[in-house]
N, C-alpha and C positions, 0 to 999 in steps of 0.2 A: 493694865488689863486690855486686851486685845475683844473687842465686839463685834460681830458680825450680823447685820440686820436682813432680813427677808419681808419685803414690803408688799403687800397682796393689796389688790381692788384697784379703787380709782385710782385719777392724780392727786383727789383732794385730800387719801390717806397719803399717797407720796409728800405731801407738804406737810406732814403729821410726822413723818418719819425724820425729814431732815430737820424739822424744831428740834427730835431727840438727839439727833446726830450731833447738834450746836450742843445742846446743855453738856452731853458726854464729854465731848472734845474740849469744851472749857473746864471740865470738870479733870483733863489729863487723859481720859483715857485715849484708846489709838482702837485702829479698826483694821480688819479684815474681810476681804471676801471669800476664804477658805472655811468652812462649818467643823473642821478638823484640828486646827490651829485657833477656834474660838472660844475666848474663856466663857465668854459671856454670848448668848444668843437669843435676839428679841427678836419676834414674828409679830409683824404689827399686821393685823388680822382683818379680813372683810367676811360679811354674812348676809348682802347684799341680795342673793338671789341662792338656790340650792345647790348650784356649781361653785359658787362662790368660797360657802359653806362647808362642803365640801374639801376644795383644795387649802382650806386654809385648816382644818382638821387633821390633813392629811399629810399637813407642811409641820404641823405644831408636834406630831409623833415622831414624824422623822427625825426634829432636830430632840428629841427627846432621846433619840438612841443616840445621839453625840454625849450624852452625860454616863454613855456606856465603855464606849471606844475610840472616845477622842478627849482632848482636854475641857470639854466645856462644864463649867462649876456651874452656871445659873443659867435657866431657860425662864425667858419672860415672852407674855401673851400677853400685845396691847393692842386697843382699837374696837373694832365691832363687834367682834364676839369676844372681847372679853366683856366688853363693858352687857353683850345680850345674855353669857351663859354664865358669866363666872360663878355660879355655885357650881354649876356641872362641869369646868373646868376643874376645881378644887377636887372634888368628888373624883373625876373617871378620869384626871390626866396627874395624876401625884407626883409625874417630873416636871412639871411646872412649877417655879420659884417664885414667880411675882407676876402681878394682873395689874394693868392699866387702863383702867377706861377713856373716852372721848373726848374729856374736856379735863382730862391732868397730864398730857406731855411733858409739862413742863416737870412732872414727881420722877421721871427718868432715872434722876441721879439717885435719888430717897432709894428708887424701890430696889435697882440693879446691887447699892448697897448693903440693903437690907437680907438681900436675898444670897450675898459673897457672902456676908458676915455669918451665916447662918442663925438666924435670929427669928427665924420662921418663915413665912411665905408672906415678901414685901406687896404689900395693897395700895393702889391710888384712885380711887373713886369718888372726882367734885362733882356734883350738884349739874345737870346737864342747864344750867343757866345758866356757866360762868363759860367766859369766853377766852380761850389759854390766847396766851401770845406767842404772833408768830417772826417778830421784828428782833429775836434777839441772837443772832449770830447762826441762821440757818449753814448746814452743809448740803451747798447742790450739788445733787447727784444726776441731773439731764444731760451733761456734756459741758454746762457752761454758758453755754451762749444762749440756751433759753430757759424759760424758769417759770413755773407756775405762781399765782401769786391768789391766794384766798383770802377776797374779801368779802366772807360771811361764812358763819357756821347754824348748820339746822336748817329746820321747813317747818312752816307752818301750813304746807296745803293738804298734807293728809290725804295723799291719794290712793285705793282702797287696796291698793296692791304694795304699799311702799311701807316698809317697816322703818325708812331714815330717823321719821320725827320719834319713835321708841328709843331709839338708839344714838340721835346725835341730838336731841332737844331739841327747843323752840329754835324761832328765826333771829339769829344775831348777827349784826353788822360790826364788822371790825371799824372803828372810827379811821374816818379821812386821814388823821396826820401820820396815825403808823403806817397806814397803806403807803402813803407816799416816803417817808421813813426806812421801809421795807423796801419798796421801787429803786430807791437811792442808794442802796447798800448792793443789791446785786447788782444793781448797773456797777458799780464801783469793783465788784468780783466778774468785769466779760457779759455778764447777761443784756443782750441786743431783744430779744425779745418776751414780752411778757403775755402768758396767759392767764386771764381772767376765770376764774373757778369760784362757783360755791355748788350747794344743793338749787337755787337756783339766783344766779345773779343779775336779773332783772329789777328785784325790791329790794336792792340794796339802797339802806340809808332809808329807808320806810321807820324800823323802829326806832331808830337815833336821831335821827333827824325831822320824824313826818312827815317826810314825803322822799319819791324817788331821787336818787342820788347819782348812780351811774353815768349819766352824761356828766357831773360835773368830775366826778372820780377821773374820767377818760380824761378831760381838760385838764387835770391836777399832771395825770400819769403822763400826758404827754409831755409835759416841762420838763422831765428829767431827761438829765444831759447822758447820751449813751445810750436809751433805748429807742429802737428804732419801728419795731411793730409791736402792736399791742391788740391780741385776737381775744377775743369771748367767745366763751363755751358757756351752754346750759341757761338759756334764756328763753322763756316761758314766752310762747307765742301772746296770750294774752294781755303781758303786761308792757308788749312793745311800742313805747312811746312814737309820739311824732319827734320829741325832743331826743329821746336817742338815735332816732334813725338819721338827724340831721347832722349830728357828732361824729356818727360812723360812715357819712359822705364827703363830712367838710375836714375833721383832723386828719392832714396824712397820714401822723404814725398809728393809726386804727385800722388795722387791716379787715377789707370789704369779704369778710367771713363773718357768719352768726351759725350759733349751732342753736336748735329750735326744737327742741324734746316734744312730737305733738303724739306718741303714742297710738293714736287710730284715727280715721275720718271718718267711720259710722257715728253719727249722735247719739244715737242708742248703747253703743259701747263707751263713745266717751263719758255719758252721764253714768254710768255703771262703774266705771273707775275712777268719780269722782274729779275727772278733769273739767274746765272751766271755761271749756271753748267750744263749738259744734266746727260743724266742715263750712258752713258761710263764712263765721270768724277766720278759720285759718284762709281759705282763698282769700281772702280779702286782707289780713295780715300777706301773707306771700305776696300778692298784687302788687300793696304798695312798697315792700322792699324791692321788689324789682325794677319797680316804674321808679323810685328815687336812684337806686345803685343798681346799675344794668349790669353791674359785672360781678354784683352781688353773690359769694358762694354760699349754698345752705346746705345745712349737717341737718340730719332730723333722726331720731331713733322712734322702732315701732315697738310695739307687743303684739306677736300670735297667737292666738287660741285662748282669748279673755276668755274667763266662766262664761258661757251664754252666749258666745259668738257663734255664730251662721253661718252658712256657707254664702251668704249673699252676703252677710254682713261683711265676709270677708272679700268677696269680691269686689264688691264697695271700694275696701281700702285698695283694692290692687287697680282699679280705675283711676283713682285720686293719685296712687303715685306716679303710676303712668300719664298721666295729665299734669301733675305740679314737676316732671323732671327733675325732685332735687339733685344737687351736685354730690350731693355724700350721704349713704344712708346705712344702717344696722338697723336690723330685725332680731329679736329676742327672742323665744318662746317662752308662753308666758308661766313663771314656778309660782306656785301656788307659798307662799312663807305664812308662818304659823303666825296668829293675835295680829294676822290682818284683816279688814273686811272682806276682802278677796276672796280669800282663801274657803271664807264659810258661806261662800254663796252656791246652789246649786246649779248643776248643767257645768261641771268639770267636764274639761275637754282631755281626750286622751291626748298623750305624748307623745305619739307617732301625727296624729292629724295635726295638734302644734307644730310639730317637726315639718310635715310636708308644708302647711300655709309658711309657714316662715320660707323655704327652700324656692316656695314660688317666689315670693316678693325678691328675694335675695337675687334669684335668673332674671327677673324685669328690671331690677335696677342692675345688675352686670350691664346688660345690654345699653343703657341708658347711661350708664359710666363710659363704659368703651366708645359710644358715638359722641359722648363731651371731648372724651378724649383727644379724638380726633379732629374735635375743632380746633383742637388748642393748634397744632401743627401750622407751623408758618408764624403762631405769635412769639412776639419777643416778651418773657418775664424775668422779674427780678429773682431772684433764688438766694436761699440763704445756705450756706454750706455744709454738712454736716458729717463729712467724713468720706476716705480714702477709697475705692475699694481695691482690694490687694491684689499684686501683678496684672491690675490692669492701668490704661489711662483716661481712669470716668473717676467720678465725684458723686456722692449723694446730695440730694439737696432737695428744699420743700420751697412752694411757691406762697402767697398768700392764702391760697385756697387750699391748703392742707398744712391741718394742725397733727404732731405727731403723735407717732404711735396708733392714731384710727386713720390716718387717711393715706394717699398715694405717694409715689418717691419721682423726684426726675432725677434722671442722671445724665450727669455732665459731661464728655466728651472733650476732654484737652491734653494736650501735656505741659500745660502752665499748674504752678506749687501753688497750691492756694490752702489757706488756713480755713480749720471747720469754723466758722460762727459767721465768714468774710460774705458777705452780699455781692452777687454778679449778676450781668444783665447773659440770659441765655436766650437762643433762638431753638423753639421743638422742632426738631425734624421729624418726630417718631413717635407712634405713643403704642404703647405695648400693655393690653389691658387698662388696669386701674395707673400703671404709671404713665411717664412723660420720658422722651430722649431728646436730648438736645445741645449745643454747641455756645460757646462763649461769644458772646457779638464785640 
């Protein structure tokens, strides 16, 4: 049987997707990426925000007309909304053959089964306390040479806009030795770099262990033979130790990237959306990552147009960003998603004034991008390679300070053959917007 998966939302459903990709592929079956030639087609689903939502509705109908005019026997919907709607999936999508929630990837085979055999509409829904595994023969689908690596599933912060903890359960730590386990197996399949993912991976090793774990995980992960950088993503300004800041100075293979999800810098908004930090805490968190790692890169994502934001209020945030200069940032406009507190709070902001505060913030960091940019010029960086571009002689390729898919590209300049995942020392000549140009030293 021939499968063809469509993977919507984060990376931390992309590392959801390849678990099933393993079970499948041990299970015999083979895959494709034609929807026409698929017997089988599973939409592993996000419902994250109302576009989200959205495009994964509108992705779950389409491959439903494949059971019209193409070979596909079974359409499965796994992930966020199955696991938030699936009675309204049963009900209003009847060419849906089998639903998977959050924490059963591993029912893959069960349900895809169940649903060829015609045996009714195969179901997998564990208990969002159980924690699937992700150590058992994953299919990576990033190129190879880097790899996301999830260790933890769920939140327990309950931030008043976040529907996660409804939909992915409490906060679970994947234990140290799969993770290392797991590190050791795609290093063994090419993967030179690993990214660090959960909802948020700062309290990792909190439930398991009692107490923060992360720096030792970093020390675990850097012993494996073949990985060479290892970035974090989705680390809670709050919970950023002295003990991890000194891990992500002193191990080389820890690339001097944190991505720092701080939402807003008015206090009055932060305490409104339930986050656990004021704008003192975050400059003084920033402070000392920069004053320890000067070369430190920082991701940060916002939200525009909270219930009950200001127009000072939002000014506020547009001071702070233009003062804190981070190296990488997204702005969201803020969706209102239903059985949040968010959402039923009064002083909804319209969609157009979301829209514009977002457009601002987005032109002040443009401009704050483009003149990093331009410092870069003249520096020599390492670059890791990530592909050809056709009838030319450049090279794709990302520095420490961009992790893929959200951040910048440089490209390479040569006519030396070099392979995607290969590490090379480049000198910038150029920086063209958000990217980098530059030459082989």
């Amino acid at each position: 049987m021939k499968v063809m998966f469509v993977s919507l939302g984060c990376d931390k459903n992309l590392v959801d997707t390849e678990v099933m990709l393993g079970h499948l592929n041990n299970n015999g079956f083979t895959f494709t990426d034609d929807e026409y030639e698929a017997e089988v087609i599973v939409v592993n689903s996000c419902c994250f925000i109302g576009d989200a939502k959205e495009e994964s509705i509108n992705t779950i109908l389409q491959m439903a007309e494949r059971k019209v005019d193409a070979k596909c026997k079974a359409l499965i919907v796994a992930g966020c909304l199955a696991e938030r709607y699936r009675n309204e999936i049963k009900e209003e999508i009847p060419e849906v053959d089998g639903l998977i929630g959050t924490a059963s990837f591993e029912n893959i085979v069960e349900v895809v089964n169940k649903a060829l055999e015609g045996k009714g509409k195969g179901e997998a829904f564990e208990p969002l306390t159980k924690l699937a595994r992700t150590d058992t023969g994953r299919v990576i689908t990033t190129g190879g040479w880097y790899s996301y690596l999830k260790i933890a599933e769920g939140c327990d912060k309950h931030c008043t806009y976040c529907i996660i903890p409804k939909i992915r359960g409490n906060f679970r730590s994947v234990p140290m030795e799969r993770l290392v386990k797991e590190a050791t197996e795609l290093a063994n399949k090419g993967v030179k770099e690993l990214i660090l993912v959960a909802q948020e991976t700062t309290l990792y090793g909190v439930d398991i262990y009692g107490k923060k774990m992360l720096p030792e995980l970093l020390k675990e992960l850097c012993k494996v033979i073949g990985i060479q950088w290892i970035r974090i993503l989705y680390c809670y300004p709050e919970e950023i130790t002295d003990e991890l800041i000194e891990v992500i100075k002193n191990e080389p293979k820890v690339c001097h990237y944190l991505d720092i999800p701080i939402q807003h810098a008015d206090d009055t908004v932060l305490k409104r959306m339930g986050r656990r930090t004021n704008q003192e805490d975050l400059r003084r968190i920033i402070g000392k990552l920069r004053e320890e790692i000067p070369d430190i890169a920082l991701r940060t994502t916002l939200i525009s147009g909270f219930p009950g934001e200001t127009q000072e209020q939002h000014e506020e945030l547009y001071r702070f960003v233009n003062e804190m200069e981070f190296d990488r940032l997204g702005v969201f406009a803020y969706s209102p998603e239903e059985d949040t507190a968010a959402a039923k709070l009064p002083d909804q902001i319209d969609d157009d004034v979301k829209e514009e505060r977002r457009d601002e913030l987005m032109e002040l960091q443009q401009e704050i991008a483009f003149e990093k940019a331009e410092d870069m010029i003249g520096r020599e960086l390492e670059v890791i390679i990530e592909g050809k571009l056709p009838d030319a002689n450049a090279y794709t390729g990302r520095t420490y300070m961009d992790a893929p898919n959200v951040d910048g590209l440089v490209f390479v300049i040569t006519d030396e053959d070099i392979m995607s995942g290969a590490f090379v020392k480049v000198r910038i000549t150029k920086a063209q917007e958000y990217d980098l140009i530059g030459e082989i030293v």
